[in-house]
mmCIF file as Biopython writes it, N, C-alpha, C and O atoms, coordinates in Angstrom:
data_model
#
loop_
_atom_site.group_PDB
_atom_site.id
_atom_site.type_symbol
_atom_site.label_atom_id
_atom_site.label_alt_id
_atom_site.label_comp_id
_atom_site.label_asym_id
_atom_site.label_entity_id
_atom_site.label_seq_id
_atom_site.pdbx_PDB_ins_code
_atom_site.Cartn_x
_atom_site.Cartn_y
_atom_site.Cartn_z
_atom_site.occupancy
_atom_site.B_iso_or_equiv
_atom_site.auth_seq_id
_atom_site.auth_asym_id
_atom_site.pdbx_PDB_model_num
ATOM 1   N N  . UNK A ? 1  ? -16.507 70.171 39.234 1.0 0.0 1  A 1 
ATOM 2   C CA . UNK A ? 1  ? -17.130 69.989 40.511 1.0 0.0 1  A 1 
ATOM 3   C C  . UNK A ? 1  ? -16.165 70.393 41.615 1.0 0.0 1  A 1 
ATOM 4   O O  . UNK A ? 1  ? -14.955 70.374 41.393 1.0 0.0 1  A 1 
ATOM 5   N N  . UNK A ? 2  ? -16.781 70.850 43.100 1.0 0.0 2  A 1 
ATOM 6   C CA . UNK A ? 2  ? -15.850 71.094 44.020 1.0 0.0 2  A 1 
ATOM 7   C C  . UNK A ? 2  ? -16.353 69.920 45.059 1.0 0.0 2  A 1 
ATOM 8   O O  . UNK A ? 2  ? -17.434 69.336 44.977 1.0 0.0 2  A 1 
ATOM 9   N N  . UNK A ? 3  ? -15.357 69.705 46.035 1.0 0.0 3  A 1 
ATOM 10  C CA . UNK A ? 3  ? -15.288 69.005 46.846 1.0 0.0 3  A 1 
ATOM 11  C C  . UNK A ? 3  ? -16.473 69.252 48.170 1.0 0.0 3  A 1 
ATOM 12  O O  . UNK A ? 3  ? -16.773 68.531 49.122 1.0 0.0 3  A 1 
ATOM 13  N N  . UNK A ? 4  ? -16.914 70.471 47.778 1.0 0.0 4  A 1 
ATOM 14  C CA . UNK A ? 4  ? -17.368 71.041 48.713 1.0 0.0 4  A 1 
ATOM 15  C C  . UNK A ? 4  ? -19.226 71.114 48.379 1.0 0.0 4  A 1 
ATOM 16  O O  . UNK A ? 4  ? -20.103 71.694 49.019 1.0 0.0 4  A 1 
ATOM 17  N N  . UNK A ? 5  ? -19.311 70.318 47.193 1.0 0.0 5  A 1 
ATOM 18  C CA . UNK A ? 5  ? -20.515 69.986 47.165 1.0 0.0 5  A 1 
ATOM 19  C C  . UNK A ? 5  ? -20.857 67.941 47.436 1.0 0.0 5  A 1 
ATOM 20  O O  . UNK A ? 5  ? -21.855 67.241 47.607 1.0 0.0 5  A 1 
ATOM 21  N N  . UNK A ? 6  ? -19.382 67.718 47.332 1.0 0.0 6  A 1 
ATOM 22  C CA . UNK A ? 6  ? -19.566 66.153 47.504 1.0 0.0 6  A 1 
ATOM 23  C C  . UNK A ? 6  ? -19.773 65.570 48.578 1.0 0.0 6  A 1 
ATOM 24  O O  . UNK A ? 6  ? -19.140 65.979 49.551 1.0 0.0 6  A 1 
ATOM 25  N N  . UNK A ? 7  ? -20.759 64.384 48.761 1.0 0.0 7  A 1 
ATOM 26  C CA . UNK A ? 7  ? -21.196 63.717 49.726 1.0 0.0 7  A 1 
ATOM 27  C C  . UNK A ? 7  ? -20.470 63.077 50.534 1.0 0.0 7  A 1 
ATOM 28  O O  . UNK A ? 7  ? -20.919 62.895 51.665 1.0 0.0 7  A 1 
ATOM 29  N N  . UNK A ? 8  ? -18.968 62.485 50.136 1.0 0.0 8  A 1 
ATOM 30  C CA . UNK A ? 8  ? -17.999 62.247 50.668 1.0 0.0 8  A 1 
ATOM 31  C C  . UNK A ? 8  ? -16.751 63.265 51.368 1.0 0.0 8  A 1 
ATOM 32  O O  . UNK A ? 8  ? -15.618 62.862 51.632 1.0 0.0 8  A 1 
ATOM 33  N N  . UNK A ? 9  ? -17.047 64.087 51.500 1.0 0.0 9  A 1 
ATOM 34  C CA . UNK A ? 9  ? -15.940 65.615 52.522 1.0 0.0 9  A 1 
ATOM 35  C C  . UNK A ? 9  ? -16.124 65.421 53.791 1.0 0.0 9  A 1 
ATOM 36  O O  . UNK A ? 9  ? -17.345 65.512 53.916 1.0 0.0 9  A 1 
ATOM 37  N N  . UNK A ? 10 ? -15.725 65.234 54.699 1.0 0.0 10 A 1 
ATOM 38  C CA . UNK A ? 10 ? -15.975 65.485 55.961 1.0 0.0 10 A 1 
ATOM 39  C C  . UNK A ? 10 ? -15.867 66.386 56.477 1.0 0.0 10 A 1 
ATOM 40  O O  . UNK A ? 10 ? -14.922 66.157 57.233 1.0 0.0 10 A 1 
ATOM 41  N N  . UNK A ? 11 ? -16.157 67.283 56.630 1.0 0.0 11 A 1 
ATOM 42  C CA . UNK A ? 11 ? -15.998 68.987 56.891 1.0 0.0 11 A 1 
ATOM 43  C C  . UNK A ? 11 ? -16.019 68.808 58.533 1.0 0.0 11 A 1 
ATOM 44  O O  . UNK A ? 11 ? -15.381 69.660 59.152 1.0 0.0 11 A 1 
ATOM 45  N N  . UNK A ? 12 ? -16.659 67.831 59.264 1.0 0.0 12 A 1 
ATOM 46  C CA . UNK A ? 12 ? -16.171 68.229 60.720 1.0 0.0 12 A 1 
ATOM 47  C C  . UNK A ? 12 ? -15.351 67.386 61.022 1.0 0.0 12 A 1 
ATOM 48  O O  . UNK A ? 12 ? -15.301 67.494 62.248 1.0 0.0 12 A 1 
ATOM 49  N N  . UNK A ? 13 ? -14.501 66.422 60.663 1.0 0.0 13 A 1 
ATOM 50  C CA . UNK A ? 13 ? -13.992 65.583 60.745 1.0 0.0 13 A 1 
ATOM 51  C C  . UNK A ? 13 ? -12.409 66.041 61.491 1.0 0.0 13 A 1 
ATOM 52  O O  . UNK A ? 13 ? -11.855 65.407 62.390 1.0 0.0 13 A 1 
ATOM 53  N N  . UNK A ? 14 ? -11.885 67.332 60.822 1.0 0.0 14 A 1 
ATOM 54  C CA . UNK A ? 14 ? -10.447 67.858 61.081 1.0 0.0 14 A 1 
ATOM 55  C C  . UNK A ? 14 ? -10.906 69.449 61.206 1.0 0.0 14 A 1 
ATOM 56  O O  . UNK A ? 14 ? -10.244 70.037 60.351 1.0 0.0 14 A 1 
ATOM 57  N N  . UNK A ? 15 ? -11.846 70.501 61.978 1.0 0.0 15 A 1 
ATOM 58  C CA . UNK A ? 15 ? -11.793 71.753 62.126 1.0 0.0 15 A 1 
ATOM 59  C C  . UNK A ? 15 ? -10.845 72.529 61.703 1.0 0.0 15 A 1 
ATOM 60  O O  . UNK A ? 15 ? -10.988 73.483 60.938 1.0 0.0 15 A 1 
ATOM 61  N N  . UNK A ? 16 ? -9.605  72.052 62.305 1.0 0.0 16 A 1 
ATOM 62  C CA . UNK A ? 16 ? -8.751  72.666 62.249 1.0 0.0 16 A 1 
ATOM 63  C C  . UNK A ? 16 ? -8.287  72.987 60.546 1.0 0.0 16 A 1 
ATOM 64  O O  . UNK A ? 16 ? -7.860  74.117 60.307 1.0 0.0 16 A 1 
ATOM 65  N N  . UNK A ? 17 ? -8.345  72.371 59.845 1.0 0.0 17 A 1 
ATOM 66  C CA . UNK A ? 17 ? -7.571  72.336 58.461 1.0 0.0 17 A 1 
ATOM 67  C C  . UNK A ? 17 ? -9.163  72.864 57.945 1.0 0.0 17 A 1 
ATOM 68  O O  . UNK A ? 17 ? -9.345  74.082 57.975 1.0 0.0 17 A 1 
ATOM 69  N N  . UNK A ? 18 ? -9.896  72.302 57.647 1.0 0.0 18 A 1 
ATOM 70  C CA . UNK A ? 18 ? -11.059 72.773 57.323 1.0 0.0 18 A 1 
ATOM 71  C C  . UNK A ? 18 ? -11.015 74.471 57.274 1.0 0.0 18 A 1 
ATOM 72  O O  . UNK A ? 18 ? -11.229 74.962 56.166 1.0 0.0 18 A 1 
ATOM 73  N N  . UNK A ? 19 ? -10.793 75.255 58.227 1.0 0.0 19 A 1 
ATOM 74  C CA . UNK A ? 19 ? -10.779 76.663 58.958 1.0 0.0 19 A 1 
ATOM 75  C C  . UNK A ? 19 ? -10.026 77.008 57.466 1.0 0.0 19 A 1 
ATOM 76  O O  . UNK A ? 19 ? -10.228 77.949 56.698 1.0 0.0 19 A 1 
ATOM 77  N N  . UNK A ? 20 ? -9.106  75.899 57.374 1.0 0.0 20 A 1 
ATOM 78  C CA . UNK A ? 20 ? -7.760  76.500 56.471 1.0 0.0 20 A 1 
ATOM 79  C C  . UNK A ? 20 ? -8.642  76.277 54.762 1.0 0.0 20 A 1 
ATOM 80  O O  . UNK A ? 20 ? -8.059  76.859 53.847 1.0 0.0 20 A 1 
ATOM 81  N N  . UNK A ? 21 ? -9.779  75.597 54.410 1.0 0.0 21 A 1 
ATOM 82  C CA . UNK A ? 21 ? -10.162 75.234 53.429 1.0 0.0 21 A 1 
ATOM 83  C C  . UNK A ? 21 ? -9.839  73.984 52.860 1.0 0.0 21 A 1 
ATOM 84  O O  . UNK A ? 21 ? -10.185 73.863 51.685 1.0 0.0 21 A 1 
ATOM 85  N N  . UNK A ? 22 ? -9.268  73.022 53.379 1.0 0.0 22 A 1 
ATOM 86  C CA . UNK A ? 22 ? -9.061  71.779 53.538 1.0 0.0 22 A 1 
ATOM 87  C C  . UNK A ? 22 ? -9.731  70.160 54.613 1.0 0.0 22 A 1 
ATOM 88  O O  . UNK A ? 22 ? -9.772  69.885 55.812 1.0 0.0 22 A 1 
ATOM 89  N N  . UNK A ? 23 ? -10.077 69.573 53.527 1.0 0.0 23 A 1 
ATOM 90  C CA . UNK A ? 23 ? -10.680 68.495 54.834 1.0 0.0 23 A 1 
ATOM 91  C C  . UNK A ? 23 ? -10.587 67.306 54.326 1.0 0.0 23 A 1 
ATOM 92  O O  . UNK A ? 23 ? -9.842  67.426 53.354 1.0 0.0 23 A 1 
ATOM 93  N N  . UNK A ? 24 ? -10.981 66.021 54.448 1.0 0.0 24 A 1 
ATOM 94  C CA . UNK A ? 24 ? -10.258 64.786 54.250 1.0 0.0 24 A 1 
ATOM 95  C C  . UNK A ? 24 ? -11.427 64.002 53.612 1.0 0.0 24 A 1 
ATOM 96  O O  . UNK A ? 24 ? -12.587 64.343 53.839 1.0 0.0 24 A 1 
ATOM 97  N N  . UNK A ? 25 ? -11.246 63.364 53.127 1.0 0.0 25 A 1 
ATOM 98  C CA . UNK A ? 25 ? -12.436 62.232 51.560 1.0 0.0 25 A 1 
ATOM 99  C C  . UNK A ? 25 ? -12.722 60.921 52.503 1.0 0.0 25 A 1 
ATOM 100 O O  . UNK A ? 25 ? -11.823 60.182 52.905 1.0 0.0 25 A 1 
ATOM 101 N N  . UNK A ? 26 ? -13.925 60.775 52.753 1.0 0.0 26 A 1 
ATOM 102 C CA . UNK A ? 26 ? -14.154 59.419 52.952 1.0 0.0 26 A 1 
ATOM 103 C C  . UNK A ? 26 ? -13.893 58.623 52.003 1.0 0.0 26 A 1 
ATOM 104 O O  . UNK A ? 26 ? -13.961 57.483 52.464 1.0 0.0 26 A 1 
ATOM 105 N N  . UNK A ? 27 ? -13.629 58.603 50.918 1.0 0.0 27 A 1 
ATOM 106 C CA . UNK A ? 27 ? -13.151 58.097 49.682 1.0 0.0 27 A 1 
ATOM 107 C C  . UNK A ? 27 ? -11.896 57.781 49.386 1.0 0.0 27 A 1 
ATOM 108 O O  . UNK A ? 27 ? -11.610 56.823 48.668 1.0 0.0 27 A 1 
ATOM 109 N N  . UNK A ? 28 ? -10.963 58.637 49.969 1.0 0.0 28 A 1 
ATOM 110 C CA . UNK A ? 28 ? -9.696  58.946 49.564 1.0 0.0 28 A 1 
ATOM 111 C C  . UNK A ? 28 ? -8.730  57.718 49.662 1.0 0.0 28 A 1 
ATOM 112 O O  . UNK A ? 28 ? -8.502  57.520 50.855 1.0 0.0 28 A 1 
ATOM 113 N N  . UNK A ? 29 ? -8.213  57.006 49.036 1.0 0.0 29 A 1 
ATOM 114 C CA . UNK A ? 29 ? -7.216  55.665 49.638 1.0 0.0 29 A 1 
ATOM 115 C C  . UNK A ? 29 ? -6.732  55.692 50.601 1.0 0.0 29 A 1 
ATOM 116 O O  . UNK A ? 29 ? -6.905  54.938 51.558 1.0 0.0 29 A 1 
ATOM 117 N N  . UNK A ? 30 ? -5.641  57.088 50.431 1.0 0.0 30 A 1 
ATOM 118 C CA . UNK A ? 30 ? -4.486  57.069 51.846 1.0 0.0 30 A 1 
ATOM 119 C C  . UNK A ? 30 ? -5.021  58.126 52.794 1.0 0.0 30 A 1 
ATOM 120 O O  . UNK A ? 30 ? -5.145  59.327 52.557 1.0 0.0 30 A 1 
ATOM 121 N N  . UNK A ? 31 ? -5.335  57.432 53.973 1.0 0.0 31 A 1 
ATOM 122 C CA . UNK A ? 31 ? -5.634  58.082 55.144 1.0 0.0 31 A 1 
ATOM 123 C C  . UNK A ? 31 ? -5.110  59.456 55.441 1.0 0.0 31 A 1 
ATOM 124 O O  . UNK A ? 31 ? -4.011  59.694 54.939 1.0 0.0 31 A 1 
ATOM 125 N N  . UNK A ? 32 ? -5.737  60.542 56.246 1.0 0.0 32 A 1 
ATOM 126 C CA . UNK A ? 32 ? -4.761  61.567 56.666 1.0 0.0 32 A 1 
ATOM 127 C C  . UNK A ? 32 ? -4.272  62.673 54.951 1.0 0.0 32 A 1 
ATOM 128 O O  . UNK A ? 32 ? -3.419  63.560 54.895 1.0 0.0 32 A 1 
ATOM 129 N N  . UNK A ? 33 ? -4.894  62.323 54.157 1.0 0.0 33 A 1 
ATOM 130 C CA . UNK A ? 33 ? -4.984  63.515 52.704 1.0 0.0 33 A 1 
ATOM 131 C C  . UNK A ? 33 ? -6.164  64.557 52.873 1.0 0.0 33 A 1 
ATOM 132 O O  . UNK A ? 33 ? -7.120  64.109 53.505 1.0 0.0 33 A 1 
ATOM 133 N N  . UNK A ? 34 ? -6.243  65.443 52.571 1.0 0.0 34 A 1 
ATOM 134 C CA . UNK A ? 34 ? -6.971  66.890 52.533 1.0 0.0 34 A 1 
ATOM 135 C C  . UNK A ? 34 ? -7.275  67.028 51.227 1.0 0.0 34 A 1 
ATOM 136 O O  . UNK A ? 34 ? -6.535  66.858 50.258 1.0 0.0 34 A 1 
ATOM 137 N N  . UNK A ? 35 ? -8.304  67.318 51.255 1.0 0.0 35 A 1 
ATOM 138 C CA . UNK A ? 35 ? -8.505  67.982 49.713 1.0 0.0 35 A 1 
ATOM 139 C C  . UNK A ? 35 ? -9.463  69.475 50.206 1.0 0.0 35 A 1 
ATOM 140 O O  . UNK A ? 35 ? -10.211 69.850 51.109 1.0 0.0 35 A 1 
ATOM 141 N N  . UNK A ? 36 ? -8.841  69.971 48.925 1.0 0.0 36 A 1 
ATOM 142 C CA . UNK A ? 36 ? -9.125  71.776 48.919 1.0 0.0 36 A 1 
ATOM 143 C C  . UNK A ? 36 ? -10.542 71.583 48.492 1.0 0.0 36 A 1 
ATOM 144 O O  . UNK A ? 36 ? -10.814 70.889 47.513 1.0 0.0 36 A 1 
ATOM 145 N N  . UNK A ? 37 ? -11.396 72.151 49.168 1.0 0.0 37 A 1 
ATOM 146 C CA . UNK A ? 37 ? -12.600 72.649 49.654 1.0 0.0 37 A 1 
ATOM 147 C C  . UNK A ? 37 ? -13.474 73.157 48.363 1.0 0.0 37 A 1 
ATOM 148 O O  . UNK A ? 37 ? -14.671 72.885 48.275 1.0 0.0 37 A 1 
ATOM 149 N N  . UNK A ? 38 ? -12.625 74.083 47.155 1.0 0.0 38 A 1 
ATOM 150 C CA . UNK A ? 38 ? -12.973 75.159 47.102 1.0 0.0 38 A 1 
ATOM 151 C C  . UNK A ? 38 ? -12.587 74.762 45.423 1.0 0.0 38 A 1 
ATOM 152 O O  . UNK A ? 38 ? -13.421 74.792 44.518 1.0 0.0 38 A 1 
ATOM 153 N N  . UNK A ? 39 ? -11.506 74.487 45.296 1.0 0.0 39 A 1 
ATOM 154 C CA . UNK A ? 39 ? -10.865 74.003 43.879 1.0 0.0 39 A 1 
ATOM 155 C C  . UNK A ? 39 ? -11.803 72.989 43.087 1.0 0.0 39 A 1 
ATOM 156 O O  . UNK A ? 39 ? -12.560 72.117 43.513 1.0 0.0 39 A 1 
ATOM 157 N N  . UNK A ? 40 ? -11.531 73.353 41.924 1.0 0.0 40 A 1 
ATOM 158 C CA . UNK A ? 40 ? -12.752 72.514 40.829 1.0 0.0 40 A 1 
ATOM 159 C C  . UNK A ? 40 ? -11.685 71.544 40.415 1.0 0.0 40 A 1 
ATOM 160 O O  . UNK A ? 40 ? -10.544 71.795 40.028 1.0 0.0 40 A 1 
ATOM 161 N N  . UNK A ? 41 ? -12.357 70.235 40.593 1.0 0.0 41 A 1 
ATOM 162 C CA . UNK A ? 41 ? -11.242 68.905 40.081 1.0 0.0 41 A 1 
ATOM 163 C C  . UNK A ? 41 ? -12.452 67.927 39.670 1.0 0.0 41 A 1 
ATOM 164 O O  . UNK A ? 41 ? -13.658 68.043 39.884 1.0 0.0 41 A 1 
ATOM 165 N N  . UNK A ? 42 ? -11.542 66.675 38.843 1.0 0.0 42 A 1 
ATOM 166 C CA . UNK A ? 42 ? -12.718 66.070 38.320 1.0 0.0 42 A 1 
ATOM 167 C C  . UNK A ? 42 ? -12.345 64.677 39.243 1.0 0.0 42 A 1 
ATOM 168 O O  . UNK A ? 42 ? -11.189 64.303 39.441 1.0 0.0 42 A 1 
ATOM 169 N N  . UNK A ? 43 ? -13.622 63.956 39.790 1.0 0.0 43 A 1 
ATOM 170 C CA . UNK A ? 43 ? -13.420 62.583 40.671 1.0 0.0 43 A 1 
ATOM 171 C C  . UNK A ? 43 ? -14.434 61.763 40.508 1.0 0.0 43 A 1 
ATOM 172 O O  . UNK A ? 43 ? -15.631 62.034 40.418 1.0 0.0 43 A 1 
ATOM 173 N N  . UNK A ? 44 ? -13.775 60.511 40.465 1.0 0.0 44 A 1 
ATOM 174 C CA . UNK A ? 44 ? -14.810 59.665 39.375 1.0 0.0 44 A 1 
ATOM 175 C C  . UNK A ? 44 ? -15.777 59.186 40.876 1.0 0.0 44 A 1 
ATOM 176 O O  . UNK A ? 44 ? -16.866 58.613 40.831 1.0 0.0 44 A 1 
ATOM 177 N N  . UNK A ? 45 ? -15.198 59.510 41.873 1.0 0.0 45 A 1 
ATOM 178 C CA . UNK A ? 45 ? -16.233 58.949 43.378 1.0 0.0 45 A 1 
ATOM 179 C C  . UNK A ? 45 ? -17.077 59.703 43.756 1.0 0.0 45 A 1 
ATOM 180 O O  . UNK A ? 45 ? -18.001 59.345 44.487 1.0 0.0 45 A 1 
ATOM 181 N N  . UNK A ? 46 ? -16.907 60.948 43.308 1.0 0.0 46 A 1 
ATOM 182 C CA . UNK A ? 46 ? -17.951 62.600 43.432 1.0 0.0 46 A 1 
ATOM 183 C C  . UNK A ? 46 ? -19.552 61.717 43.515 1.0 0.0 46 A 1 
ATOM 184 O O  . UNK A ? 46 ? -20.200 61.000 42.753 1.0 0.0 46 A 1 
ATOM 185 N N  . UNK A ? 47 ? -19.685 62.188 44.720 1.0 0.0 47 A 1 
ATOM 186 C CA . UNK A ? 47 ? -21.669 61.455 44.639 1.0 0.0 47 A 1 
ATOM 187 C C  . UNK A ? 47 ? -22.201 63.075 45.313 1.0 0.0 47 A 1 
ATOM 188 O O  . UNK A ? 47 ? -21.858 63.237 46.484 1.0 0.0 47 A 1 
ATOM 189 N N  . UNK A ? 48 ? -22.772 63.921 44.850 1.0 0.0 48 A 1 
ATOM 190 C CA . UNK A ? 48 ? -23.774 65.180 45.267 1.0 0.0 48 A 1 
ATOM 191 C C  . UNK A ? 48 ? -24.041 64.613 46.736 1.0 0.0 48 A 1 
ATOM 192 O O  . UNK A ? 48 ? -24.266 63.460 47.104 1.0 0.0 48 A 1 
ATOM 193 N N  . UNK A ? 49 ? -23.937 65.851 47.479 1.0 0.0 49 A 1 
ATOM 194 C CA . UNK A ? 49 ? -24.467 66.164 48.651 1.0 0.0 49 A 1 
ATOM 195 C C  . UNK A ? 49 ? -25.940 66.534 48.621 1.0 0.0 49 A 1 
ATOM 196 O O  . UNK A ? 49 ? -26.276 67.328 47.742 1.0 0.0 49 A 1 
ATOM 197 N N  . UNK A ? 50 ? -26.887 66.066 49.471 1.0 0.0 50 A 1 
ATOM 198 C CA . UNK A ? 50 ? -28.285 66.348 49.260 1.0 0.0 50 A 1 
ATOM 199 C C  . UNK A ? 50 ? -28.110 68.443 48.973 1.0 0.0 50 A 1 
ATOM 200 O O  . UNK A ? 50 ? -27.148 69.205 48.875 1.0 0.0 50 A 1 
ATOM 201 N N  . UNK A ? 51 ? -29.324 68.580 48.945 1.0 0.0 51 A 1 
ATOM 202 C CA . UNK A ? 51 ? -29.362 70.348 48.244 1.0 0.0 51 A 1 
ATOM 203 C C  . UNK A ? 51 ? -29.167 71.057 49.073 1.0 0.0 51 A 1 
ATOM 204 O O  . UNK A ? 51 ? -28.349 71.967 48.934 1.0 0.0 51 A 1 
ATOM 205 N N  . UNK A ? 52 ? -30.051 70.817 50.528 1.0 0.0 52 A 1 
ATOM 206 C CA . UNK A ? 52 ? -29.788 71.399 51.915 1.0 0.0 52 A 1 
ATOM 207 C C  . UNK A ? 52 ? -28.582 71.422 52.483 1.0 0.0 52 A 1 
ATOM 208 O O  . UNK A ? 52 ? -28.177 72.457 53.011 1.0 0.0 52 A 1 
ATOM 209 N N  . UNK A ? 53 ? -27.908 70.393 52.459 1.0 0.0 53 A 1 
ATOM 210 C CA . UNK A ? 53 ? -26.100 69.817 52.812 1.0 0.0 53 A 1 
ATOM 211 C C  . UNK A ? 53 ? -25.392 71.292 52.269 1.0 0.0 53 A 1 
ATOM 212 O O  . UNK A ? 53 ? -24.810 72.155 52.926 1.0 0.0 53 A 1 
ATOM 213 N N  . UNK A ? 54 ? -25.671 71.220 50.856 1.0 0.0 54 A 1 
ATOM 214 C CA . UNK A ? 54 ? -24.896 71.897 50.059 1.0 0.0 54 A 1 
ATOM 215 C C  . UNK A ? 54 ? -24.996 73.554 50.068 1.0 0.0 54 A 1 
ATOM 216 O O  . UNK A ? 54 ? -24.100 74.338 49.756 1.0 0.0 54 A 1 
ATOM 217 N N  . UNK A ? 55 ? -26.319 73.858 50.505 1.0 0.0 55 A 1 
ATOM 218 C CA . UNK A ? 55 ? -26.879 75.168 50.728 1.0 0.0 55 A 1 
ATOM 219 C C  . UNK A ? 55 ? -25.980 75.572 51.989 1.0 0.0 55 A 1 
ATOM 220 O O  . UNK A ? 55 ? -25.278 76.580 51.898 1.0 0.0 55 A 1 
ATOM 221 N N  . UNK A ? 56 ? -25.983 74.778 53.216 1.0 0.0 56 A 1 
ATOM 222 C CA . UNK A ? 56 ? -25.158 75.096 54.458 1.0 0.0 56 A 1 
ATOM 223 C C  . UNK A ? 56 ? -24.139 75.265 54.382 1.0 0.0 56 A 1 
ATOM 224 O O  . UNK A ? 56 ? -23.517 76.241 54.800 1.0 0.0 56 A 1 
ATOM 225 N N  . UNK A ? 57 ? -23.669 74.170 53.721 1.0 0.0 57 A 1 
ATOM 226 C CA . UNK A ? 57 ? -21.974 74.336 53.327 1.0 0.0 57 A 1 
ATOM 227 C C  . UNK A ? 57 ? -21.399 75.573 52.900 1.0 0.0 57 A 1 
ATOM 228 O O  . UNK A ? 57 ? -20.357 76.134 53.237 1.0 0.0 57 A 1 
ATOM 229 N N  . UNK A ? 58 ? -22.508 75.954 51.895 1.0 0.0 58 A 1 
ATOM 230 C CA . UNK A ? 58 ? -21.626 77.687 50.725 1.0 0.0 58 A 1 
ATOM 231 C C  . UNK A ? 58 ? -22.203 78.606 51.806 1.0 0.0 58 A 1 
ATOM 232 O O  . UNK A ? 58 ? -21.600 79.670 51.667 1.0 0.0 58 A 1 
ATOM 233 N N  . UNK A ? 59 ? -22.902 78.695 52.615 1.0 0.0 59 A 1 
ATOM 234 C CA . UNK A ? 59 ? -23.097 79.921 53.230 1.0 0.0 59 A 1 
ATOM 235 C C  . UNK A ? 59 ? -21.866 79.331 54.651 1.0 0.0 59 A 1 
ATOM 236 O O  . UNK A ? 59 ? -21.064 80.240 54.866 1.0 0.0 59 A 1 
ATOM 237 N N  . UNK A ? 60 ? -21.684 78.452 55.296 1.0 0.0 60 A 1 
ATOM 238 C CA . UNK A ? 60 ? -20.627 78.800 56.273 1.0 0.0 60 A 1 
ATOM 239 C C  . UNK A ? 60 ? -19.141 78.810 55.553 1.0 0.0 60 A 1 
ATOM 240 O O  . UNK A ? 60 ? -18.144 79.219 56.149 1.0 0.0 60 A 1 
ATOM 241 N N  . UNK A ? 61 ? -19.113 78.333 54.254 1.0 0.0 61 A 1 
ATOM 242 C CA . UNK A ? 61 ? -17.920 78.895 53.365 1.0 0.0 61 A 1 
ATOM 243 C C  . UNK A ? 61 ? -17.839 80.467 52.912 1.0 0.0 61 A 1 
ATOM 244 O O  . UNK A ? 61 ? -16.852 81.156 52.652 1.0 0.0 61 A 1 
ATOM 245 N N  . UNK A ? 62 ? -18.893 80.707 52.913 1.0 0.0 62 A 1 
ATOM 246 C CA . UNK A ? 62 ? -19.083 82.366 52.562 1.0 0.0 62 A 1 
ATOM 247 C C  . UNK A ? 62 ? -18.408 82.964 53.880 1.0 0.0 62 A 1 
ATOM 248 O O  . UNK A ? 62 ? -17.407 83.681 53.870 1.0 0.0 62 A 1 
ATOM 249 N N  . UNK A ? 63 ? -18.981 82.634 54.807 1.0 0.0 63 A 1 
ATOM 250 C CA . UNK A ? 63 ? -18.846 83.151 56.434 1.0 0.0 63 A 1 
ATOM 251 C C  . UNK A ? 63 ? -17.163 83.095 56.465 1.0 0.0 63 A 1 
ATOM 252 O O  . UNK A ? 63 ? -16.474 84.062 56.788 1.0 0.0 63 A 1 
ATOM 253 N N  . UNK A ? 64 ? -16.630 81.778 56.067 1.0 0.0 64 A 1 
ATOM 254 C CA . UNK A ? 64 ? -15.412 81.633 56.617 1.0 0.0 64 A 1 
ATOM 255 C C  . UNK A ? 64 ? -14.685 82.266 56.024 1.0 0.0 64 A 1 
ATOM 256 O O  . UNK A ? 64 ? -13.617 82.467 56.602 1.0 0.0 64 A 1 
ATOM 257 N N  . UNK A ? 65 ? -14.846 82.893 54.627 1.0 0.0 65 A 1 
ATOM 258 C CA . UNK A ? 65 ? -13.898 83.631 53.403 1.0 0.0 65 A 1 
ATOM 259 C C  . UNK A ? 65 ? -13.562 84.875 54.357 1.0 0.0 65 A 1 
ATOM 260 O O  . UNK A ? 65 ? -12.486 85.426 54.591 1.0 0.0 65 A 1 
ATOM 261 N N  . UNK A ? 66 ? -14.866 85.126 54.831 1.0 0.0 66 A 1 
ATOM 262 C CA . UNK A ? 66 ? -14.933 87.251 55.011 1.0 0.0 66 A 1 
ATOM 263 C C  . UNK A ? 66 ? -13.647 87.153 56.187 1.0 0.0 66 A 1 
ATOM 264 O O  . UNK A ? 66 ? -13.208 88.178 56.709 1.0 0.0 66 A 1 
#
């Protein structure tokens, strides 16, 4: 799974790092951690982003690659 389909990412939360492919876990213990966007990892807190969430997400990730 990527981070970038999970319901817990905050993608507007930090723009700035985000831009970079990084953004921060509502989940995460320690405050102020990033997780890569894009990288396949396994997390036992992973809850799916509704389908629409997830559809927006890969196309402004597409956008942001080019």
């Amino acid at each position: 799974m990527k981070c970038l389909d999970c319901h817990h990412i905050k993608l507007q939360a930090s723009p700035r790092h985000t831009a970079s492919g990084f953004a921060p876990c509502a989940e995460h213990i320690l405050p102020g951690v990033f997780q890569s966007i894009e990288r396949d990892r396994s997390c036992s807190k992973f809850e799916r982003a509704p389908a629409d969430v997830i559809q927006k997400r890969e196309a402004w990730n597409k956008k942001r690659g080019s």
